[in-house]
N, C-alpha and C positions, 0 to 999 in steps of 0.2 A: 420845773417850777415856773409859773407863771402869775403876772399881776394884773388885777383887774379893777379899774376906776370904773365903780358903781356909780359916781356922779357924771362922769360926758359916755356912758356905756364903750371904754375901748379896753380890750386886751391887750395887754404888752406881753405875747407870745412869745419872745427871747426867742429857740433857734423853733421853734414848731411854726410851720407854714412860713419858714424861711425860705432864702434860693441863691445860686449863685451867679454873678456876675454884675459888677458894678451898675449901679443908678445913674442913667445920664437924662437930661432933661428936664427931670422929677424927681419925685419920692412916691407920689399917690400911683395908685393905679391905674386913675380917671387922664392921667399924664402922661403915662407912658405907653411905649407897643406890649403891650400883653401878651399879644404869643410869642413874640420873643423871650419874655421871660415867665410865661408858665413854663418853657420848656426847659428854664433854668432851676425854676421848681422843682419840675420833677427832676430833673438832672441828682438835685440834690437830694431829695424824697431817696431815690431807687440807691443814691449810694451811702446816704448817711442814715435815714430812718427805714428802710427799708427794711429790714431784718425785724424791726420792731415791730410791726403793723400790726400784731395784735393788741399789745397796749394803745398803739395808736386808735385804734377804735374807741378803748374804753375812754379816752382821752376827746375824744369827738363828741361823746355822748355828753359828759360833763362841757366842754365849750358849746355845745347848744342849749343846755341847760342856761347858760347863761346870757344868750342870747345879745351877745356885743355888738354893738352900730359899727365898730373901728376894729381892725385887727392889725397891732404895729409890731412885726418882728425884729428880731436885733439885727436880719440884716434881709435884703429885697425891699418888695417894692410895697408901702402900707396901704392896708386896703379898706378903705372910707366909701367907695361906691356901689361896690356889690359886696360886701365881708362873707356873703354865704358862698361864693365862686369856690374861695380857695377851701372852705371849709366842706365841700361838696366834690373836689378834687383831691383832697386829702383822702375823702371815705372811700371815692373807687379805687386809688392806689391800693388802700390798707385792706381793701376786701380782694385782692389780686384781680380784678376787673379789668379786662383790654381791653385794646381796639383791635379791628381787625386787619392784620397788615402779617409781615414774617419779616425779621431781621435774617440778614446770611451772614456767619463771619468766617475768615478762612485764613491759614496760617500755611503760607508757602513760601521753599525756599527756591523753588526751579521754575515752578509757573504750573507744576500740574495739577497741585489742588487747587488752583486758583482756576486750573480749565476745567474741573470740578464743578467747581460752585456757579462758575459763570454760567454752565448749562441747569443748573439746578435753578440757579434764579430765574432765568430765561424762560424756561417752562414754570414757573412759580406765576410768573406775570402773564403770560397765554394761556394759565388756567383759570385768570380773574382775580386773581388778588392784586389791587392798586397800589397798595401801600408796600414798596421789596426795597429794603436798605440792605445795602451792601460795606461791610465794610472789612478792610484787611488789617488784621490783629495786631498784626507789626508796627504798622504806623498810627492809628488812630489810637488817643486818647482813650485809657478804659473805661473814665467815667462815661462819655459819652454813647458807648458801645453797652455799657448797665442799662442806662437810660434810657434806648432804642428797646432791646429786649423788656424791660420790666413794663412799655407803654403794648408792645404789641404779642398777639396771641402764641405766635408760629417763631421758632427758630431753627436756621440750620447751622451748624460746624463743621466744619471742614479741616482737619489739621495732617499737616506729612508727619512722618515720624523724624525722633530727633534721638540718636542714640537708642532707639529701643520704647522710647516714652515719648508723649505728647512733644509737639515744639513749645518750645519755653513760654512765648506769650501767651498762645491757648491754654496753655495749661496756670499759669496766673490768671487769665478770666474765668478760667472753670473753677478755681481755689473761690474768686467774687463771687461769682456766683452760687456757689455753694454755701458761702456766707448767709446771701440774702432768704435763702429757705423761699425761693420763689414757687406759688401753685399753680395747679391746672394750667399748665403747658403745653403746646404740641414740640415736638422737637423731630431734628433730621440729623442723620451724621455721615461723615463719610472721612474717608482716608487715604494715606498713601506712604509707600515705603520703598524701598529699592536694598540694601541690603538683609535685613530686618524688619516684621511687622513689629508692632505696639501703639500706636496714634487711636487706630480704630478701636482697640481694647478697652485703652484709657478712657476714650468718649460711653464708650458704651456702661464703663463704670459709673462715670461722670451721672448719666440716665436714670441710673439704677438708683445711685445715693446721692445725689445733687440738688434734691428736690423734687416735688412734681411732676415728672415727666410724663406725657405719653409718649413714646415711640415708635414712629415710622418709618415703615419699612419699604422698603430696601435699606439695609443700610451697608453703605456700597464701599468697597476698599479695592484699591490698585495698585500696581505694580512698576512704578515711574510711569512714565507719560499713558494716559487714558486711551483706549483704542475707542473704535466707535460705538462698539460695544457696551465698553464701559460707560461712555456719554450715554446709551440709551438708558441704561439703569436708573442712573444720576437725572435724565430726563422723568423718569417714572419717580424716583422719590420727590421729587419737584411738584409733579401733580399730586401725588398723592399726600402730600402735606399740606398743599392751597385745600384741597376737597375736607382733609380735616379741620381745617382751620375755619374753610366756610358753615361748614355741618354746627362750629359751634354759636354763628350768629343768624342762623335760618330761625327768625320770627314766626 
């Protein structure tokens, strides 16, 4: 539900085209750093509204319809300079729109999926993709880790096994992300065990009924520590997931 003063043309948006992290300096958006806090936007977009995005559309068409000078949320930054910005960054969210980039995330408890991913993103980046966030499951922030993923094309996972089944944080971000019903993805996976397989299973579930996946291949699993062998594999799902990712922004 939202309010709209017909007489100064501003919507009062309540949480739509909201964001998180406090207001310092300002309140306008003509006031403050902006990309610091569109990234709070979306931060919030991928993990509160995200799931929604199809009403979110029809919700877009009706705010253009009405054509507001001012767009004042119940919380971020209100937007009196440009109101179409956030209202034209709402629409690529909601239509699953990327950029082109690959998030990697990896959940290790000994260092060898992490020697994993390192070489996955390594050849990610010498095969031309600029944009490679890396980040380890354990310690960062989930919201932050949605956020990366729902902005860009490509994802990798990396997770060891933990009794048989995913490591516990991966597998709470694949529960998130399964939430968000995210489309047309490229995805990567790969694994690691030492008693028992199941990490690599899991992901590949994850693939199948997680949303949108494409999936590329190699998708490599190990045995405790990677031989070089293994690195070249993990080397090759690396390229072969920049080259998808690029194929889908070739103009």
């Amino acid at each position: 539900m939202v309010t709209y003063d017909t007489t100064d043309g501003v919507l009062f948006s309540t949480d739509a085209f909201g964001g998180f992290s406090a207001l310092e300096g300002g309140i306008f958006d003509d006031e403050l750093d902006m990309v610091h806090y569109e990234y709070e936007i979306l931060r919030y977009f991928a993990n509160i509204v995200g799931r929604y995005a199809a009403p979110t559309q029809k919700a877009i068409a009706k705010v253009r319809a009405l054509q507001p000078k001012i767009i004042c949320p119940a919380h971020g930054p209100i937007h009196r300079t440009n109101p179409w910005h956030i209202v034209d960054l709402y629409d690529k969210w909601s239509r699953h729109e990327t950029d082109e980039g690959v998030v990697v995330v990896y959940g290790s408890m000994y260092g060898n999926t992490k020697f994993m991913t390192d070489a996955i993103a390594r050849s990610i980046s010498e095969a031309g993709i600029k944009d490679v966030f890396v980040h380890d499951v354990s310690r960062d922030n989930l919201s932050f880790m949605v956020a990366d993923i729902w902005r860009y094309k490509g994802l990798v996972l990396g997770s060891c096994t933990y009794n048989t089944e995913l490591y516990p944080p991966m597998a709470t971000l694949c529960r998130s992300l399964s939430n968000k019903m995210m489309k047309n993805r490229i995805l990567g996976i790969c694994g690691s065990y030492s008693w028992s397989k199941g990490a690599l299973a899991e992901l590949q579930l994850f693939a199948e009924q997680g949303g949108d996946w494409t999936l590329i291949q190699p998708s490599v699993e190990v045995k405790s520590c990677p031989t070089e062998e293994d690195l070249d594999q993990c080397r090759l799902l690396g390229r072969n997931v920049a080259e998808a990712v690029k194929k889908q922004f070739i103009k």
